[in-house]
C-alpha positions, 0 to 999 in steps of 0.5 A, spaced: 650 401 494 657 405 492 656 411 488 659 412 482 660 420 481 667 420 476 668 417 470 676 416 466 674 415 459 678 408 456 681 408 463 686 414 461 692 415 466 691 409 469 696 402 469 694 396 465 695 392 472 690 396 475 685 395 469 686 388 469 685 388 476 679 392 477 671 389 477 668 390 470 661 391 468 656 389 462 652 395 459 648 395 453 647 401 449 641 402 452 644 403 459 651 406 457 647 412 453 644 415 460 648 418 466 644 415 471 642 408 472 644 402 477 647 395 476 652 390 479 658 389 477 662 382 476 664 382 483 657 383 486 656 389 489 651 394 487 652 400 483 648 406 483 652 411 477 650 419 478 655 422 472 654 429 470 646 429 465 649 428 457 654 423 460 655 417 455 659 411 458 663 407 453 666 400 453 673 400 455 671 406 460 673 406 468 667 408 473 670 410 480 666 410 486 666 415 492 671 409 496 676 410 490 673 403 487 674 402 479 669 398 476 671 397 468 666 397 463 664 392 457 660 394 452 655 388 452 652 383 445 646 386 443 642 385 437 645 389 431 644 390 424 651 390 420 651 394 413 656 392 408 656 393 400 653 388 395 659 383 394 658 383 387 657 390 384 658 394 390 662 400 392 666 403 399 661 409 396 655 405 398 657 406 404 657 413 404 650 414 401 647 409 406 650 413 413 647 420 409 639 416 408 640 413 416 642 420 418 636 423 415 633 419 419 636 420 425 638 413 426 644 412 431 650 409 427 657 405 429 661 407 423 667 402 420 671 403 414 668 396 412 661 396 415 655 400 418 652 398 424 645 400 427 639 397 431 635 393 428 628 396 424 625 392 419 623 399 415 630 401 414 633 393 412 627 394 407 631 401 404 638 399 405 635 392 401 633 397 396 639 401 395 644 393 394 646 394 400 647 388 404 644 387 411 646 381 416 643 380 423 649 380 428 648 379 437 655 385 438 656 390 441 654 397 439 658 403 439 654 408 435 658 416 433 657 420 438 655 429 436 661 433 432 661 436 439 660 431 445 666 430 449 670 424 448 666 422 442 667 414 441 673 412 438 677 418 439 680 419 445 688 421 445 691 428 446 692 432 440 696 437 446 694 443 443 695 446 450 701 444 451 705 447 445 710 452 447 710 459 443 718 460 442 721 467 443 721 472 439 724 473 433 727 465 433 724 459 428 717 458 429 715 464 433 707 466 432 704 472 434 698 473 438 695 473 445 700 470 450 706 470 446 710 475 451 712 482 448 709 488 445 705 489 438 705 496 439 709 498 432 712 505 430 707 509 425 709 508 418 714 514 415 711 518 411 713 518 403 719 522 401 718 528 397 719 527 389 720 535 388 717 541 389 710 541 387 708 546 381 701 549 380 697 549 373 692 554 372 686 551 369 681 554 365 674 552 367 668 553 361 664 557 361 656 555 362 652 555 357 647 561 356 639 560 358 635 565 356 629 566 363 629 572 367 634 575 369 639 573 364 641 581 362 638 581 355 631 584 351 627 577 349 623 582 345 620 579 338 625 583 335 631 581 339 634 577 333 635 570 336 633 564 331 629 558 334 
């Protein structure tokens, strides 16, 4: 048995002779979505794939043995269900709404521009119905979206280059400022504002409190002491 440890996914860096030339695999979505199983390639040997746990294996995608062998991957026909909107009345919109009620459900779903895929679920053909939504069983093969944050998700392979770009120097076109950017962002303090004048002091008179009679107030608060009430 060979040992499958590493994969490329969609066979990056790797000349299209070489591809051509490399055995092949035939995986339904079963089988691809785990990181660990056997199989035989087109060339008859037996494959045991150990990849890192999460791994997901897509068409297109070039395992590697422990040898160095390259054995491509094909996404195999499988019994699928492919969602399009009613010919007559309906909309790209319908789409959008039937991939919201199956992601509800935690349904795994292939989206297309044109079409829906998932597996077949006669409970969900039922709803899908009931929204005018038009649902057709097909033998194809099955590339469900994989998580917002799984690596190498389907369909969106190619480097951005994000870690590649060069900040240009300081002070020239394009210069942003920030970690690694190669010189210091220690900034003289600000001067202080400039004096409009010798200041001029203005006494105010503070008011008087009003009086309250109690104890202590200084004053004879005798029955005759005159105050009106």
């Amino acid at each position: 048995m060979l040992t499958v440890n590493k994969i490329l996914p969609q066979g990056q860096g790797l000349a299209p002779v070489l591809l051509k030339r490399a055995a092949t695999i035939e995986l339904d979505w079963d089988v691809r979505q785990k990181s660990r199983f056997d199989t035989t390639d087109s060339q008859g040997r037996h494959l045991g794939v150990f990849l890192p746990r999460g791994t997901v294996v897509r068409g297109g995608d070039v395992l590697v043995t422990e040898a160095g062998d390259m054995v491509r991957v094909l996404a195999a026909p499988q019994p699928v269900l492919v969602i399009t909107p009613c010919a007559e009345h309906g909309s790209p919109f319908d789409l959008v709404r039937a991939a919201y009620h199956l992601g509800n459900r935690h349904v795994q779903i292939e989206l297309r521009p044109e079409h829906l895929k998932i597996e077949p679920d006669h409970v969900l053909v039922d709803m899908l119905r009931a929204m005018h939504l038009t649902v057709r069983e097909a033998s194809e093969a099955f590339e469900p979206e994989g998580g917002a944050y799984a690596a190498g998700g389907y369909g969106h392979t190619h480097d951005h280059g994000h870690s590649t770009e060069v900040n240009p120097p300081h002070g020239a076109p394009g210069h942003v400022h920030g970690p690694g950017c190669g010189h210091s962002h220690v900034h003289d303090p600000a001067p202080a504002p400039a004096s409009r004048g010798k200041p001029i002091g203005i006494a105010i008179k503070s008011e008087a409190a009003p009086h309250v009679h109690g104890p202590g107030c200084g004053h004879d608060h005798g029955d005759g002491h005159g105050h009106q009430h």
